[in-house]
N, C-alpha and C positions, 0 to 999 in steps of 0.2 A: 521571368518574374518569380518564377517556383524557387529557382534555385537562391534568390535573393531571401526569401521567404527562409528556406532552409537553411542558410546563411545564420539568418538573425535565431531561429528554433537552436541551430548550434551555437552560437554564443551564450545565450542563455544557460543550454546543458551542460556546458562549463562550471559554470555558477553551482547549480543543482548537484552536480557529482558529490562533492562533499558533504553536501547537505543531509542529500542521504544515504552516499557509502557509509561516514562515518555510523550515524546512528545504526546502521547497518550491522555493519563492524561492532557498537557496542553491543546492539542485541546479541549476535552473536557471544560477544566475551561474556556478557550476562546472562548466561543460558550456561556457558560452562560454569563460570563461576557459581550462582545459584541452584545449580545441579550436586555441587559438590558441598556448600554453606549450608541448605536446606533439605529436607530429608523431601521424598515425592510427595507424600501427604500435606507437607506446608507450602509447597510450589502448588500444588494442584489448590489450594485455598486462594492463594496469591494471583492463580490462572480465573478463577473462577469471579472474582474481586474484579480485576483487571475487565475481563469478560461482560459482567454485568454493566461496568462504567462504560463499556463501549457501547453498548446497548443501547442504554439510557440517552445517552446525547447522541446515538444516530435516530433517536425517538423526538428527540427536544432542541436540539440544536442546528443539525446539521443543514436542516431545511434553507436557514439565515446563510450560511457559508455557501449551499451551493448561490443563493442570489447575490449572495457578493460578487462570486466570481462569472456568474452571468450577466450581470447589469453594469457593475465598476465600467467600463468599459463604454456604455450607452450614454450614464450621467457625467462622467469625462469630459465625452464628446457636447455636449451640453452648458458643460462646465458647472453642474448643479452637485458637485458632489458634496455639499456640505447637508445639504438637507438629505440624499441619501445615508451618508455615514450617519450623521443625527439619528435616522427613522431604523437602520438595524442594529449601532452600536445601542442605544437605548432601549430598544426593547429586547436586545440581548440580553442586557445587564438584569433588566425584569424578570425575565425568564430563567436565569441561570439562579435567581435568587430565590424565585418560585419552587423548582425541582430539586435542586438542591435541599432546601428546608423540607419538603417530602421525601424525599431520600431520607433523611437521619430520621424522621419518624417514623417511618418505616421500618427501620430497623426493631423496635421495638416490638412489632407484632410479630415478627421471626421467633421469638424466644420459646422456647420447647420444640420448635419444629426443626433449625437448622443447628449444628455444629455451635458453639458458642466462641470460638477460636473466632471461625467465620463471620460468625456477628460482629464480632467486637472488628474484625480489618473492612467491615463494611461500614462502618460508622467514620473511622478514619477518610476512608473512600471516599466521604463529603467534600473534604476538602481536594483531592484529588478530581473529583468531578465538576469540581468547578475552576481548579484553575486550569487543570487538561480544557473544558470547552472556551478558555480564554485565549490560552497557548493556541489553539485549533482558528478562534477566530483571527488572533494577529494575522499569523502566516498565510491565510487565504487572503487576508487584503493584502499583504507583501507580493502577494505569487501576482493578484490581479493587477498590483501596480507596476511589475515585472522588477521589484526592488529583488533579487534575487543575492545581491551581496548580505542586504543586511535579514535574508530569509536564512542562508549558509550560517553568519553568524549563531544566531538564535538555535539554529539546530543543533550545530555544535556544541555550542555550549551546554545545553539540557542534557542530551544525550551521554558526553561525554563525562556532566559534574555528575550526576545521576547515578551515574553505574559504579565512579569511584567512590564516591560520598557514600555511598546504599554500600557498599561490600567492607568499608571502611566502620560504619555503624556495627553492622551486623559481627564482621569477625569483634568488635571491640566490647557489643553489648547479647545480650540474648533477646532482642526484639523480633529475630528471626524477617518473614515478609512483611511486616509492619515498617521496618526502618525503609526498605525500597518506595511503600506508597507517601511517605512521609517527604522523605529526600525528591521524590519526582512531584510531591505539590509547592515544595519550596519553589527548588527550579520555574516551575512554568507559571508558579503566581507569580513572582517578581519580573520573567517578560511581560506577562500579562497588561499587571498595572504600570511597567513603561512606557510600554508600548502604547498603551488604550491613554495613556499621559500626552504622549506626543500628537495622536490623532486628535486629540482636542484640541491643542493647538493649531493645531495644522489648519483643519477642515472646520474649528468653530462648534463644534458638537454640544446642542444644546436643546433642549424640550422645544423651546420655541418652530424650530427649525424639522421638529417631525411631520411627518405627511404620511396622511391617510390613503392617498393614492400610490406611492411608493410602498408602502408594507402591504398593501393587496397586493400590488403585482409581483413584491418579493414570496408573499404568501401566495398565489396561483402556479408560480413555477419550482420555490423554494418545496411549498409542502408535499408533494406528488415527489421530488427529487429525496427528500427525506424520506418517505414511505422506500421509496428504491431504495435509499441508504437501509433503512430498517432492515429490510425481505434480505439483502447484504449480507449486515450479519450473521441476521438467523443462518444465512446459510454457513457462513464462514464458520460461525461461530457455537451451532444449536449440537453441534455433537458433544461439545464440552459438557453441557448438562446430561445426558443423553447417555454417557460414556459413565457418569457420576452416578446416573441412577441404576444402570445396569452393570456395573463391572465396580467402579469406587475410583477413590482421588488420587489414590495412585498410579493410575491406567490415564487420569486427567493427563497429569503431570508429565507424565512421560510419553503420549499424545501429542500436548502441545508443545512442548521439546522439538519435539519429529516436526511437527506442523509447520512452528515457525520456519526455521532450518530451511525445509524442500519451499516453503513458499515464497520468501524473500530471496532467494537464490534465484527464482523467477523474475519475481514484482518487481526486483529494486531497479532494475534497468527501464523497466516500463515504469515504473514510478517520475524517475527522472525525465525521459521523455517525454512524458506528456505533462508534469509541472512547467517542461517548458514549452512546449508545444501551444496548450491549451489557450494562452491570452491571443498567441498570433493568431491561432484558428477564428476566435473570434472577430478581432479584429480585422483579418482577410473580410470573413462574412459579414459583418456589421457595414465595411467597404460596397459590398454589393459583387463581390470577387469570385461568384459562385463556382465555374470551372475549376478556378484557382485553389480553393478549397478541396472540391474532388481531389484533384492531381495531388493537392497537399495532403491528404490522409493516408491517399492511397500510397505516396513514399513512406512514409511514416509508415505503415503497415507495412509495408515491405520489408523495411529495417528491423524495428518491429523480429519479423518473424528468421528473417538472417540472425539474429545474433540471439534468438533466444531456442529457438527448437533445435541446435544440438547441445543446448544446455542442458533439456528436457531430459536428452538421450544421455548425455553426459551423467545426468545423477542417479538417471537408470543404473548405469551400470557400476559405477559407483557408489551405491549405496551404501554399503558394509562397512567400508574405508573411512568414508567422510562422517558414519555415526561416529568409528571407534575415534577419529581422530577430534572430534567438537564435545561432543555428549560424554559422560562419566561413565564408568560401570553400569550404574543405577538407572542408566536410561539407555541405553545401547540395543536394546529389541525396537527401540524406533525408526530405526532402520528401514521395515517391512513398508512402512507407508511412504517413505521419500518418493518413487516413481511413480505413483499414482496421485500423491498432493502436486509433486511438479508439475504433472500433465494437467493437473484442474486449474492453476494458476496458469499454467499457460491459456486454456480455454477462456479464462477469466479474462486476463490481460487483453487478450485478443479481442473479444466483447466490446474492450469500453472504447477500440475504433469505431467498431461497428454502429453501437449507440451514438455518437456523436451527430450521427444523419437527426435520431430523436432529440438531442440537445437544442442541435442548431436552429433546427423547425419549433424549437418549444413543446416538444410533443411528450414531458418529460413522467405523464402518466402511462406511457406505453411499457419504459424500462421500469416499474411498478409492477406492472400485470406481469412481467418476462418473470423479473426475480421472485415473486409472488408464488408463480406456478411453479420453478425450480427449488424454490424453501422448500414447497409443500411435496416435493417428490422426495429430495433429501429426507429430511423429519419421516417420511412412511418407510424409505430405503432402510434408514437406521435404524428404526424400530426392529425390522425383521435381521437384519444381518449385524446391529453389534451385539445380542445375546449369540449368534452365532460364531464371528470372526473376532467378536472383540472390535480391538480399533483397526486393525484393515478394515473391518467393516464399512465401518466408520471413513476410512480413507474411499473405498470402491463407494460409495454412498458420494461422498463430496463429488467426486471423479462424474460420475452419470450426471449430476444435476448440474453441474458445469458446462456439460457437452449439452443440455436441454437448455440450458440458457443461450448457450451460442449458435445452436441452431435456429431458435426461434426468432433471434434478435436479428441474424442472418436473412430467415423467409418476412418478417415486415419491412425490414429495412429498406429491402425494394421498390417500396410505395414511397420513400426518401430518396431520389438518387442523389445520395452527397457521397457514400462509402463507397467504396469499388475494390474489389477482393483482387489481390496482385498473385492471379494464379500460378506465371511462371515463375513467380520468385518463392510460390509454396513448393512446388513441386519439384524444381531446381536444389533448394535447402533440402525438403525431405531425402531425396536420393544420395546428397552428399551427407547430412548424420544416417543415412541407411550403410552406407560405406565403414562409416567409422565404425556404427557399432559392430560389423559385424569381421572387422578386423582386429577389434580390441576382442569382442567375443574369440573369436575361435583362435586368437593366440594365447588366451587369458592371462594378459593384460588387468582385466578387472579384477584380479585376486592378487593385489601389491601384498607383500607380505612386510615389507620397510614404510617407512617415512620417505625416503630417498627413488623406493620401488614407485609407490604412488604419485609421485611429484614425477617422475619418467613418463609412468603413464598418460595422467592427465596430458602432458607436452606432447606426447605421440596423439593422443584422441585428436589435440586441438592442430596441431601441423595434417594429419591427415583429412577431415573436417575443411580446414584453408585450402590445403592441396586438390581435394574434390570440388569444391564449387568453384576455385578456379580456375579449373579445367572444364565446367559446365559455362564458364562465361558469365554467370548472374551479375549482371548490370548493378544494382543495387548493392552488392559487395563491392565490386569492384570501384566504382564512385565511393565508399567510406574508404577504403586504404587509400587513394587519391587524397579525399579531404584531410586523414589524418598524414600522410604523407606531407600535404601540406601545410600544414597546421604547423609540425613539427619543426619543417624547414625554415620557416617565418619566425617558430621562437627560437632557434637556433642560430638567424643573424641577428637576430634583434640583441643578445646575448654579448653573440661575438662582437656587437659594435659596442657595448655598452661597454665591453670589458678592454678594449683598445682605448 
């Protein structure tokens, strides 16, 4: 049954791959691109802008998204999903229109105190804040419906018109980071209000049709889930201010350059996986599938940690390379942080397995109390060591409070047995990226001095990495080259037949 399970989680992550490679890929180009359009002082405005909007709606919004995709699934089964989607698309709509109008008044009491550049792309930001928490709700009800084709589209498209449209403004006008937050609320209002077009249709979405029973229990597990989202940022996110107040915007900017880069180099795999993982998990458990469940996370974990810890090692050692080769000039001392934000995104990623045991149980005030206590070690970490290190600091800071979260999430979890730590596929993996790096080390390998040198390298890290674990046997790889083995083969007749 597992592997049936895994089955459908891969088909899915088919779907997902483009969804968010691509966006991936554009952040990416948008990081070069805007590294070079915009001087650091107006990226680091732009970062800061960006930074607060995400704040804000994991303050206000987020809480409705995580019950969508905890519940969708319950009123399914029921078949009551019209008075669900009524009861959170509605008073979504309330609320987005609440904070938002406090947002732009806000802005007004800034004046003398912030940057006036700043004010003025915070005001802008209004509109970005609300069609970003629109864009954010469609795609959670898409994921929860497993509509994964028309989720791919939708990312596509934002990401891709965004970054062209945004680079296209800017070289053409001197709007500078104003023309990106402008171009990215066009984008994701008009899914927005398609999208929220069609659900009405669909599901009948109407005042009538709210329930007072239904927004309690999206509010009993959404808001404690929002709090976790909050503590989230702060942590991801609280050095950016942090960094601004002790060092300035152009240490921001070239900060989160580094940041992004080492962390989505991580995330994006684990991003995908679990966009499609997450409705089966439920749906397993909503079944009553409890073993089934275990055994399911804990592959998933396993995969998981195969394919992303000599990634880890990988940008260890690569660092230098991979700045000079993304980042411009102007940002190329970002560098120093890639191996210690990789490793905290790894820490991270690996977390939100473990958590799952608190999801599943409803227990979703526990991961509150975890990130809670990991912000507040971060924020005291940073205090002392970015007047000292700057933003290493700032990196060694993220890195510890990562490792505090995933320990702790690790010692309650066991009061949940749903998660089960797949020890010999840790220790299996560690030994073979132990291998690698210390054969890329000591031939130095890591100091490509070409284009042509580096792309050598990389293929020796990644052949020696394959060559080592399998020769350790790890089950868990060995099953992925099989499945895409045969994955492969399947679209390869299918092909050949089409074309006879």
């Amino acid at each position: 049954m597992i592997n049936s399970f895994v089955k459908e989680i891969g088909k899915d992550f088919f779907y997902y791959i483009p969804a968010r490679i691509v966006p991936c890929v554009m952040g990416f180009l948008g990081i070069v691109a805007y590294s070079r359009l915009l001087s650091p002082e107006e990226y680091g405005f732009y970062i800061l802008v960006v930074t607060s909007i995400s704040l804000v709606s994991g303050v206000t919004f987020s809480w409705i998204n995580q019950a969508n995709l905890r519940y969708f699934e319950k009123f399914r089964t029921r078949n009551d999903l019209s008075r669900f989607m009524s009861t959170n698309a509605i008073f979504f709509l309330a609320l987005v229109t609440l904070v938002s109008g406090l947002w732009y008044v806000s802005t007004f009491f800034l004046k003398g105190l912030v940057n006036a550049r700043l004010i003025g792309l915070l005001r802008i930001g209004t509109l970005v804040l609300i069609s970003e928490g629109g864009f954010s709700f469609v795609l959670t009800i898409l994921r929860a419906e497993r509509k994964g084709r028309r989720y791919e589209i939708y990312c596509l498209i934002k990401s891709t018109g965004t970054l062209f449209l945004s680079v296209i403004v800017i070289y053409l006008t001197y709007l500078g980071s104003q023309s990106i937050l402008l171009v990215a609320a066009l984008f994701s209002g008009a899914i927005f209000s398609l999208e929220l077009t069609y659900f009405h249709k669909k599901w009948g979405i109407s005042l009538s049709h709210v329930s007072k029973e239904i927004l309690r229990m999206s509010a009993s597990y959404g808001i404690p889930m929002a709090g976790a989202s909050i503590c989230g940022l702060v942590l991801a996110f609280s050095d950016r201010y942090m960094i601004e107040y002790f060092i300035g915007t152009k240490e921001v900017g070239i900060y989160a350059a580094g940041y992004t880069i080492s962390e989505m180099s991580i995330l994006l795999f684990s991003q995908i996986l679990m966009l499609a993982a997450y409705p089966t998990i439920i749906r397993v458990f909503e079944a009553q599938y409890k073993d089934e469940v275990r055994l399911l996370l804990k592959k998933l974990t396993s995969i998981y940690i195969v394919t992303l810890l000599p990634l880890v090692v990988g940008i260890a050692l690569f660092s230098k390379p991979i700045a000079t080769a993304i980042l411009g000039a102007k940002f190329q001392e970002a560098y120093i942080i890639f191996p210690w934000i990789a490793s905290a995104a790894f820490c991270f990623g690996l977390t939100q397995y473990i958590n799952k045991s608190f999801e599943l149980k409803e227990k979703p005030a526990l991961i509150f109390y975890l990130l809670l206590l990991s912000s507040i070690v971060n924020i005291c970490l940073n205090i002392f060591w970015i007047p000292r290190f700057g933003v290493l600091g700032a990196a060694l800071s993220t890195l510890v409070a990562y490792l505090v979260y995933l320990f702790t999430s690790w010692i309650f979890s066991r009061n949940f047995p749903v998660w089960i730590m797949p020890w010999g596929t840790f220790f299996k993996s560690s030994m073979a990226a132990s291998v690698m790096y210390l054969v890329i080390h000591f031939t130095g390998s890591q100091r490509p001095t070409t284009v042509h040198a580096f792309a050598l390298s990389l293929l020796m890290a990644s052949a020696i990495y394959v060559g080592a674990i399998a020769c350790l046997k790890e089950e868990t790889f060995l099953e992925m080259v099989r499945s895409l083995n045969h994955f492969f083969k399947t679209r390869y007749v299918r092909l050949k037949a089409s074309y006879w």
